[in-house]
N, CA, C and O atoms as a GROMACS GRO file, in nm:
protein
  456
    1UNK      N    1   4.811  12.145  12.787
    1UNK     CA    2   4.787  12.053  12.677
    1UNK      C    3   4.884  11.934  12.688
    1UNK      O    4   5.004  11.943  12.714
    2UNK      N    5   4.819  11.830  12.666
    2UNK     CA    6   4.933  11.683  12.652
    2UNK      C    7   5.005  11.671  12.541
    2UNK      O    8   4.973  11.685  12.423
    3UNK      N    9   5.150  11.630  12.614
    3UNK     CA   10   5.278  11.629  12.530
    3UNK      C   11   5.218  11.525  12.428
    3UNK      O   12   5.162  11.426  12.473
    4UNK      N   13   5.233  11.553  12.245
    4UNK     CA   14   5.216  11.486  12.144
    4UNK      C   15   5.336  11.384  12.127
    4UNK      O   16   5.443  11.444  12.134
    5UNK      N   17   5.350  11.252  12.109
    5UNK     CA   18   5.467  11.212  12.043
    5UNK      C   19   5.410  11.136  11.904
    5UNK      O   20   5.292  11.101  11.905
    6UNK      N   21   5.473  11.117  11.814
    6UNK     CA   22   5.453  11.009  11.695
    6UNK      C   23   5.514  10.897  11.696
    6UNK      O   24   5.596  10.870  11.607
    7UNK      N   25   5.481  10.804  11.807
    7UNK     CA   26   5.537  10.747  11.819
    7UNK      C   27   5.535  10.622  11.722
    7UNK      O   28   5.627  10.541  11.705
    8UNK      N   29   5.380  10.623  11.645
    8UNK     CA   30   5.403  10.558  11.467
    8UNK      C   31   5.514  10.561  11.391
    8UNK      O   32   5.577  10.457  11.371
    9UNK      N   33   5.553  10.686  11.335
    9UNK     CA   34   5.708  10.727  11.295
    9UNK      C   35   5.793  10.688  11.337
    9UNK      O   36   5.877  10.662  11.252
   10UNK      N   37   5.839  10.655  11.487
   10UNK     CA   38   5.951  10.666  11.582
   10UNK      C   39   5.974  10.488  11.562
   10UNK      O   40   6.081  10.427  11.557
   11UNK      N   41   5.838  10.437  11.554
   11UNK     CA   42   5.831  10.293  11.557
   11UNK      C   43   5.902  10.250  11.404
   11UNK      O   44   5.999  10.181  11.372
   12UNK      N   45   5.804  10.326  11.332
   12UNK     CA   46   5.845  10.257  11.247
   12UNK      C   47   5.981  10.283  11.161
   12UNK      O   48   6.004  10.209  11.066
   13UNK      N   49   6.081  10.402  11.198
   13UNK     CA   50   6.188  10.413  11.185
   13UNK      C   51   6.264  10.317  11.284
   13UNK      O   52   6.375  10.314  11.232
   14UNK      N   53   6.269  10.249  11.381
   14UNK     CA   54   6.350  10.194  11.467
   14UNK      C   55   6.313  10.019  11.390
   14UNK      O   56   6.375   9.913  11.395
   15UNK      N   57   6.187  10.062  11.325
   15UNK     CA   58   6.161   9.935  11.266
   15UNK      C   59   6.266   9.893  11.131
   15UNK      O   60   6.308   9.779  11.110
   16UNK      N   61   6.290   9.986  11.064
   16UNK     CA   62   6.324   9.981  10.964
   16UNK      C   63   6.477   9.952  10.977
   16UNK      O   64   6.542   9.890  10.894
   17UNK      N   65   6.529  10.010  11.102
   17UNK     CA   66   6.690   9.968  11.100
   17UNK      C   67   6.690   9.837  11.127
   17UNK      O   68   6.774   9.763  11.076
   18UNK      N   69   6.574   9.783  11.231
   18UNK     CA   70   6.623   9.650  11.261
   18UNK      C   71   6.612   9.559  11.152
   18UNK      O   72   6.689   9.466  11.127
   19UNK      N   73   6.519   9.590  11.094
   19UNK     CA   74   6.505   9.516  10.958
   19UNK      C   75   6.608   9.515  10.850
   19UNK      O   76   6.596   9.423  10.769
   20UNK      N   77   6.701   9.592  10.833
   20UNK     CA   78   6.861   9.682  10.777
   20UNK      C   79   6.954   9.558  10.812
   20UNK      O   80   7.034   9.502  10.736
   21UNK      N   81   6.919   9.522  10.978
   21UNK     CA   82   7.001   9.431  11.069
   21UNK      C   83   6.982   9.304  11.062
   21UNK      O   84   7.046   9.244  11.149
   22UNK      N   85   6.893   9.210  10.964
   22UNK     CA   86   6.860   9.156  11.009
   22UNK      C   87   6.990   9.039  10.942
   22UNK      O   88   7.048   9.060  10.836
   23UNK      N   89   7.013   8.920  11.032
   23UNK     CA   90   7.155   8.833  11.010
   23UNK      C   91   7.266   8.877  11.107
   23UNK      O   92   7.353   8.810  11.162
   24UNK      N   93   7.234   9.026  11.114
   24UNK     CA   94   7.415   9.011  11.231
   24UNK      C   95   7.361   8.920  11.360
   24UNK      O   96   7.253   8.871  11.394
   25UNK      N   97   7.498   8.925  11.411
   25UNK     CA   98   7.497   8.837  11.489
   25UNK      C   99   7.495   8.911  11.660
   25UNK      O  100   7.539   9.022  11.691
   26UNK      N  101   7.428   8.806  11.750
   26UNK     CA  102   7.408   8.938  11.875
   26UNK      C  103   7.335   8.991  11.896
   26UNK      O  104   7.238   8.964  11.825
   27UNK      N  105   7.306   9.130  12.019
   27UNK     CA  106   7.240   9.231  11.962
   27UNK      C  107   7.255   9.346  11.908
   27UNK      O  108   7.211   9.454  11.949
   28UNK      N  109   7.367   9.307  11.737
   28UNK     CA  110   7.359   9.389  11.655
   28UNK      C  111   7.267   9.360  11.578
   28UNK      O  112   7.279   9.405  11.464
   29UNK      N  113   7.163   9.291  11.603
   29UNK     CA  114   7.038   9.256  11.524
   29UNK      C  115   6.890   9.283  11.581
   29UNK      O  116   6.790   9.273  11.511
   30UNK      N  117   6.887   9.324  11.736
   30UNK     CA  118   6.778   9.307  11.782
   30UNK      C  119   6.772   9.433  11.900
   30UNK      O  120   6.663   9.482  11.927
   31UNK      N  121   6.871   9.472  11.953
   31UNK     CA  122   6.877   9.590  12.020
   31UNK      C  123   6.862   9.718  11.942
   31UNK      O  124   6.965   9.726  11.876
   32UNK      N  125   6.795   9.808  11.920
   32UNK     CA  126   6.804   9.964  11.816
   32UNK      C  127   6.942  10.012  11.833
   32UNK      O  128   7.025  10.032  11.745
   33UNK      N  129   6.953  10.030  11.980
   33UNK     CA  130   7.110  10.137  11.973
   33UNK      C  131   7.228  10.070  11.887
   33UNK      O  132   7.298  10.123  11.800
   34UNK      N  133   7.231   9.932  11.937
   34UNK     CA  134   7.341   9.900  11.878
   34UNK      C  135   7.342   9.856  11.798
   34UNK      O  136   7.445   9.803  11.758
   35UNK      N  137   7.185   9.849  11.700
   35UNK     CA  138   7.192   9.764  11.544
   35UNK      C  139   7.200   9.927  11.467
   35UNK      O  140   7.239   9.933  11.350
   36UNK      N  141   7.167  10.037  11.532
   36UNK     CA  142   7.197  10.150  11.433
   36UNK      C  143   7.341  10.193  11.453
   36UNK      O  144   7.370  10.282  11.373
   37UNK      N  145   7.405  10.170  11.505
   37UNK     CA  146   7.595  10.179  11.542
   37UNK      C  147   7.634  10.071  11.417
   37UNK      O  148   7.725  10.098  11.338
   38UNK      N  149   7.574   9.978  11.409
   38UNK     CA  150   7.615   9.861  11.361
   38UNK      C  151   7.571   9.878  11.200
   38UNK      O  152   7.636   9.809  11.121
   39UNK      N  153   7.487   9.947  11.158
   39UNK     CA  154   7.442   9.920  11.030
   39UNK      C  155   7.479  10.081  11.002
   39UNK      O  156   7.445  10.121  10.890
   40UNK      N  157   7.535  10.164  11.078
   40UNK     CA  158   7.594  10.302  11.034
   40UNK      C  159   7.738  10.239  10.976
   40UNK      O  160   7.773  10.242  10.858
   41UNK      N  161   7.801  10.190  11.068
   41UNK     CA  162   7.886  10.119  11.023
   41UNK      C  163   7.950  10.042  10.881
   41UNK      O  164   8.053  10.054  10.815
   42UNK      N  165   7.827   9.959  10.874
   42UNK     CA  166   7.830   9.836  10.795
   42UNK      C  167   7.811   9.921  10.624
   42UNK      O  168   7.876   9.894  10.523
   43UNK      N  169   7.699  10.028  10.637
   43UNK     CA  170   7.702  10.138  10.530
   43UNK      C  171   7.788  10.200  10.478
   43UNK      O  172   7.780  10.222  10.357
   44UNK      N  173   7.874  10.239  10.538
   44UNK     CA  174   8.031  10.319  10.538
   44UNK      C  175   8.079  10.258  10.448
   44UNK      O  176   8.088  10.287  10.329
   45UNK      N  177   8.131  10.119  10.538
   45UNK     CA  178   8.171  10.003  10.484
   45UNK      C  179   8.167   9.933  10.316
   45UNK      O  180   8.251   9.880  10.243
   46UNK      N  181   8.025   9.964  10.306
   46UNK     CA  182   7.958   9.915  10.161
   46UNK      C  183   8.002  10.041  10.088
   46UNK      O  184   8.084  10.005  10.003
   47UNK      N  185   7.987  10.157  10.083
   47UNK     CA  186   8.003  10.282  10.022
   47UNK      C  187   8.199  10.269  10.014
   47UNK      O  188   8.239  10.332   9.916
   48UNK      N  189   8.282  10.223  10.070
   48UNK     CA  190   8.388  10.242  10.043
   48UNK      C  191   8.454  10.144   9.989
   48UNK      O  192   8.572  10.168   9.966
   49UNK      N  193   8.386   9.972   9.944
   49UNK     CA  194   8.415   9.886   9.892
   49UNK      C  195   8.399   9.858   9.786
   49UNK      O  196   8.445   9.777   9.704
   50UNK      N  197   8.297   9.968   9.793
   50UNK     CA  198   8.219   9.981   9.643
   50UNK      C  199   8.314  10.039   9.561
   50UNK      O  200   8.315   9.965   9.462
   51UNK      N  201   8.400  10.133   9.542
   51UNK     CA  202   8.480  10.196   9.556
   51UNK      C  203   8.658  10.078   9.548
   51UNK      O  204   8.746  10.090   9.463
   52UNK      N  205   8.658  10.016   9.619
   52UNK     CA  206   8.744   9.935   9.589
   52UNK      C  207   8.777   9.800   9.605
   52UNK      O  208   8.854   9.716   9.650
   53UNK      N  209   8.633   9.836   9.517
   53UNK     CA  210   8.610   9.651   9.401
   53UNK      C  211   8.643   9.709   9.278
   53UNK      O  212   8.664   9.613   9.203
   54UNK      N  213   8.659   9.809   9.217
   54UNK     CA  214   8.713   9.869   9.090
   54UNK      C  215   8.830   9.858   9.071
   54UNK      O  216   8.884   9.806   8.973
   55UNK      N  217   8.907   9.936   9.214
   55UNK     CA  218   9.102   9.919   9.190
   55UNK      C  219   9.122   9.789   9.211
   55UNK      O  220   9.231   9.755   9.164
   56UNK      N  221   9.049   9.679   9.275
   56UNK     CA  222   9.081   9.537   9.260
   56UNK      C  223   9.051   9.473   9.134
   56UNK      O  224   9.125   9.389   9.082
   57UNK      N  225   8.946   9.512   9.088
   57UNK     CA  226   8.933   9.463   8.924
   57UNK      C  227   9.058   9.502   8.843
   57UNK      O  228   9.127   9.421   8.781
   58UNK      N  229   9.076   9.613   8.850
   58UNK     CA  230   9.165   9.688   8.748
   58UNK      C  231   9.311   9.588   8.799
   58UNK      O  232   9.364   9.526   8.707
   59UNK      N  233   9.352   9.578   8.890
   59UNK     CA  234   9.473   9.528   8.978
   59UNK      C  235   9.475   9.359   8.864
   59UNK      O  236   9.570   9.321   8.796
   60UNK      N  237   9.357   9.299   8.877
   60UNK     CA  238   9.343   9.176   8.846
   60UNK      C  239   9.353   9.148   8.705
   60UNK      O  240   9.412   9.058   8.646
   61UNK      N  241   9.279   9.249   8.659
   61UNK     CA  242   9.295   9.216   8.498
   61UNK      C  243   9.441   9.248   8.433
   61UNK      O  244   9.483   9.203   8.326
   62UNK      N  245   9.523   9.354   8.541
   62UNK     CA  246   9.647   9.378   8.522
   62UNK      C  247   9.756   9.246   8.524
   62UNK      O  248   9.854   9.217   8.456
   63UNK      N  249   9.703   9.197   8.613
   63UNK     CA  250   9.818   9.067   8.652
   63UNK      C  251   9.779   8.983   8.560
   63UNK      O  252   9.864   8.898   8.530
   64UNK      N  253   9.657   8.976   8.492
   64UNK     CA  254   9.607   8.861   8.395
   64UNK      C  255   9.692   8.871   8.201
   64UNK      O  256   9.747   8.791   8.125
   65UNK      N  257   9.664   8.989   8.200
   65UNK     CA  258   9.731   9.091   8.106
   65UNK      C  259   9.882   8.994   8.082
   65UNK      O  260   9.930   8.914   8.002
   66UNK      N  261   9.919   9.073   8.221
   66UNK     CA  262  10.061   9.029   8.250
   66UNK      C  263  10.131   8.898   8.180
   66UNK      O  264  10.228   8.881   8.106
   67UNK      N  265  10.015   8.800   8.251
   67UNK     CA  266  10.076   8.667   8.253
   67UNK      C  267  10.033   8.589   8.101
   67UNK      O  268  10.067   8.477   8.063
   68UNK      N  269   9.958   8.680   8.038
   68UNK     CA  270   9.906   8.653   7.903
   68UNK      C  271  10.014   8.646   7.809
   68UNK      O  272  10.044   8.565   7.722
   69UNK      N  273  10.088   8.807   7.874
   69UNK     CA  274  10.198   8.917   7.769
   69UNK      C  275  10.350   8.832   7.785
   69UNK      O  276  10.450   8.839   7.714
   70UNK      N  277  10.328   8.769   7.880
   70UNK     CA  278  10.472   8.678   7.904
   70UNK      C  279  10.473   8.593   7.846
   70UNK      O  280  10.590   8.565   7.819
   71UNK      N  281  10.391   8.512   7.796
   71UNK     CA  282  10.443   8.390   7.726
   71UNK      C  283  10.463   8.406   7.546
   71UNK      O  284  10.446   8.313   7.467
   72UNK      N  285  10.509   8.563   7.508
   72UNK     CA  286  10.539   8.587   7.402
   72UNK      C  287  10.664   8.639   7.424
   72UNK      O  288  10.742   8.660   7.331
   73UNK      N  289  10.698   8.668   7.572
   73UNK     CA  290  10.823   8.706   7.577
   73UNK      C  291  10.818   8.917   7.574
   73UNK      O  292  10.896   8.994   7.517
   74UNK      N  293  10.711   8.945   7.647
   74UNK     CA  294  10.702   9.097   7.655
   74UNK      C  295  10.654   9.156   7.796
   74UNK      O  296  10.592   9.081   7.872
   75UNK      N  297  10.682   9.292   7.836
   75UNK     CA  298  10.595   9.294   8.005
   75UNK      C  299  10.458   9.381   7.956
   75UNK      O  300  10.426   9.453   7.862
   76UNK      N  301  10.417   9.342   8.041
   76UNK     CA  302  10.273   9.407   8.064
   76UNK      C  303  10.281   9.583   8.021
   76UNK      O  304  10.202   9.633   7.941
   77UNK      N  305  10.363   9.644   8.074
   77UNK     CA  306  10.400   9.793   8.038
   77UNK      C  307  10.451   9.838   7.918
   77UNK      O  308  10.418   9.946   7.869
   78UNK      N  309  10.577   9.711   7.836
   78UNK     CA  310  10.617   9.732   7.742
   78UNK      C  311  10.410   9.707   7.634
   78UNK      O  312  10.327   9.786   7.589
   79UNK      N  313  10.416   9.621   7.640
   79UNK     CA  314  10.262   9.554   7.568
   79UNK      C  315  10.195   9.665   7.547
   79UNK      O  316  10.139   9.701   7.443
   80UNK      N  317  10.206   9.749   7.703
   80UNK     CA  318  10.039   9.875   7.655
   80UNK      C  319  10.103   9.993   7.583
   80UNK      O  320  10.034  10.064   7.510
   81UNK      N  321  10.223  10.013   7.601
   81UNK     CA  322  10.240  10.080   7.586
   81UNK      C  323  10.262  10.107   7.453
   81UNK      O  324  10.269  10.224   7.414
   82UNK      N  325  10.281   9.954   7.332
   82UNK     CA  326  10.275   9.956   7.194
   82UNK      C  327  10.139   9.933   7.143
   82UNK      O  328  10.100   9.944   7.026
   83UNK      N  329  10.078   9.902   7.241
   83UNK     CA  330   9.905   9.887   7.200
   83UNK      C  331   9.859  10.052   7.173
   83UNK      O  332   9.795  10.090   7.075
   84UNK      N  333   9.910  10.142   7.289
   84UNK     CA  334   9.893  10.306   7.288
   84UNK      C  335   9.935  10.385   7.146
   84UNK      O  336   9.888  10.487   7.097
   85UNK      N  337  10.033  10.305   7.105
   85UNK     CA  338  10.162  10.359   6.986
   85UNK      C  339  10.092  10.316   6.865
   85UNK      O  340  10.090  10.392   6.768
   86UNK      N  341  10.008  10.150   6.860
   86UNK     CA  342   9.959  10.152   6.726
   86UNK      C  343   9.810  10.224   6.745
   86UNK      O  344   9.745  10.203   6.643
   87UNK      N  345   9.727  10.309   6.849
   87UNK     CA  346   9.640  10.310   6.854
   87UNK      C  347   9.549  10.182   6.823
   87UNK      O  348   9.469  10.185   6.730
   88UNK      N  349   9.562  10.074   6.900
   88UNK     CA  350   9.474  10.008   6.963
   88UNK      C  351   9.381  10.044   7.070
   88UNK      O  352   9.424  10.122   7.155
   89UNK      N  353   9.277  10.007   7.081
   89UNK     CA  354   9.180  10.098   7.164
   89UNK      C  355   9.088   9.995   7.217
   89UNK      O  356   8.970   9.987   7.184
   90UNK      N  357   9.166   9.894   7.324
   90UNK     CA  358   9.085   9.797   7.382
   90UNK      C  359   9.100   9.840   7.515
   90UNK      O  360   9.210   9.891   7.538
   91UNK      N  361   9.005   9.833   7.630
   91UNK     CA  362   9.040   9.830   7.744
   91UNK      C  363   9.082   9.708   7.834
   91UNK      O  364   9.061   9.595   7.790
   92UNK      N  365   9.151   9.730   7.982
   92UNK     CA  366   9.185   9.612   8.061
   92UNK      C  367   9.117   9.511   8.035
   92UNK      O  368   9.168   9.409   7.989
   93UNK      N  369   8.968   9.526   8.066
   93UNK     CA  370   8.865   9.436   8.121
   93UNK      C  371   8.863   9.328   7.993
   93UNK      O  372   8.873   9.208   8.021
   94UNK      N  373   8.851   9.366   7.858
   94UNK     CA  374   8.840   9.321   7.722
   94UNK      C  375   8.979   9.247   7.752
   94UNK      O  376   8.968   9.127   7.775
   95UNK      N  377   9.083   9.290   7.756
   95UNK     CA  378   9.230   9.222   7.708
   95UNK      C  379   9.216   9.102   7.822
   95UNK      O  380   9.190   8.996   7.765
   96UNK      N  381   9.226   9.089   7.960
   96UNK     CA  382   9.202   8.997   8.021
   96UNK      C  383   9.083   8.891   8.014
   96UNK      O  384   9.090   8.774   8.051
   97UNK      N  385   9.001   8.939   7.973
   97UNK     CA  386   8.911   8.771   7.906
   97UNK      C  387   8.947   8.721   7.808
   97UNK      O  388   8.956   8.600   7.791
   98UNK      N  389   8.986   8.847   7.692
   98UNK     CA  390   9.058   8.760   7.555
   98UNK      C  391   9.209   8.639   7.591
   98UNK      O  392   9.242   8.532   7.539
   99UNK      N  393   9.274   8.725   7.707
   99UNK     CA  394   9.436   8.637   7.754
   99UNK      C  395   9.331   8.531   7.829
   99UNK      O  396   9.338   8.440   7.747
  100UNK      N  397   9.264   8.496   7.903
  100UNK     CA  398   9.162   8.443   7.958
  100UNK      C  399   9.138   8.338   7.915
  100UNK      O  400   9.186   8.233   7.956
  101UNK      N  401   9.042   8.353   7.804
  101UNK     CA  402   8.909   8.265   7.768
  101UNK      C  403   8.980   8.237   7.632
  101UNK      O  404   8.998   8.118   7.606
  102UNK      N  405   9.027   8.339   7.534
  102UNK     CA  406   9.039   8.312   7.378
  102UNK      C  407   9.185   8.333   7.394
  102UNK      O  408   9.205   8.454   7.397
  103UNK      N  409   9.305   8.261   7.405
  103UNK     CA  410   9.448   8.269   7.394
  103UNK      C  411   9.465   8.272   7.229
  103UNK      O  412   9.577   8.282   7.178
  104UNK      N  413   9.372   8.266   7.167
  104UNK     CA  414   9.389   8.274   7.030
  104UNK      C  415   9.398   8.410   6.992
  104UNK      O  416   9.495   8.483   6.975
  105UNK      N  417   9.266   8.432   6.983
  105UNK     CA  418   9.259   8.585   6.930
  105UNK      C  419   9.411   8.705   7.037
  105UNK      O  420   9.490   8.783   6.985
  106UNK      N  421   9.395   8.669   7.195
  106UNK     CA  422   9.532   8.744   7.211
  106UNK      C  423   9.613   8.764   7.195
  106UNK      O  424   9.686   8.862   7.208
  107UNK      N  425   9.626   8.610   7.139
  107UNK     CA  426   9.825   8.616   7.050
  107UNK      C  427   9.766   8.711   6.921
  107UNK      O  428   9.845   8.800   6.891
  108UNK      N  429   9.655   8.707   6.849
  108UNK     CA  430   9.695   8.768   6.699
  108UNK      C  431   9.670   8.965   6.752
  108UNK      O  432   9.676   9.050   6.663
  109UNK      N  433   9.641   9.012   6.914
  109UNK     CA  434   9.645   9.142   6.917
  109UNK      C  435   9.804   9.145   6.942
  109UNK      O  436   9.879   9.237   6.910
  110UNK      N  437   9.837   9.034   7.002
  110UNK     CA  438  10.028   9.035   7.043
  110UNK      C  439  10.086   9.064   6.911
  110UNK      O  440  10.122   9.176   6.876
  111UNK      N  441  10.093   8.965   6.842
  111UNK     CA  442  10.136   8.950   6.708
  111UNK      C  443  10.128   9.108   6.642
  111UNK      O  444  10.227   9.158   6.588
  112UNK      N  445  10.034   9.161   6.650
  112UNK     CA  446   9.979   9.260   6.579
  112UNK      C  447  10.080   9.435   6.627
  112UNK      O  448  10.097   9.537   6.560
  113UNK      N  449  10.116   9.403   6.742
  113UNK     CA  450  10.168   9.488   6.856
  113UNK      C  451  10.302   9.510   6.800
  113UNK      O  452  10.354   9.618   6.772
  114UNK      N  453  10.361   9.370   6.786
  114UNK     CA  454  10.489   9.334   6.810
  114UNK      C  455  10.552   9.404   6.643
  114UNK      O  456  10.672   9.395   6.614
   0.00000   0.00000   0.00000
């Protein structure tokens, strides 16, 4: 009996990576072997950035915090840590657009702290 292949399937999986590939540069875009090395890769990559675009947010709104909490004359650690004490219950992300965008309303959570 003659060897069966699917080679429909086979196609259209080899299709689908290149299509995954498409923009790199080379033939990490047009060769299979090395656009599936290349987009195994590039996946990893996305799955672990994903991952730390969070501790960079958190990092950022920290330093923003920071530079908010200084011009009342307090640090960033002393600040949360009386925000914790009056039970205030804002998170990073909130306190850095208010030091941000509304320097008003942050001085009256400072004020409020202090």
């Amino acid at each position: 009996m003659p060897r069966s292949v699917n080679s429909v399937a086979s196609k259209a999986r080899r299709k689908k990576v290149l299509n995954q590939t498409k923009g790199y540069f080379g033939r990490k875009k047009n060769v299979y072997t090395v656009a599936k090395n290349q987009l195994e890769k590039g996946l990893g990559y996305a799955y672990r950035d994903r991952k730390a675009k969070k501790r960079s947010f958190r990092s950022l709104w920290i330093v923003r915090i920071n530079a908010g909490v200084r011009e009342y004359g307090m640090s960033y650690s002393v600040f949360m840590d009386k925000l914790i004490k009056n039970n205030i219950q804002i998170n990073r992300k909130v306190l850095a657009d208010l030091a941000l965008n509304k320097p008003d309303a942050f001085k009256a959570i400072v004020d409020q702290v202090k």
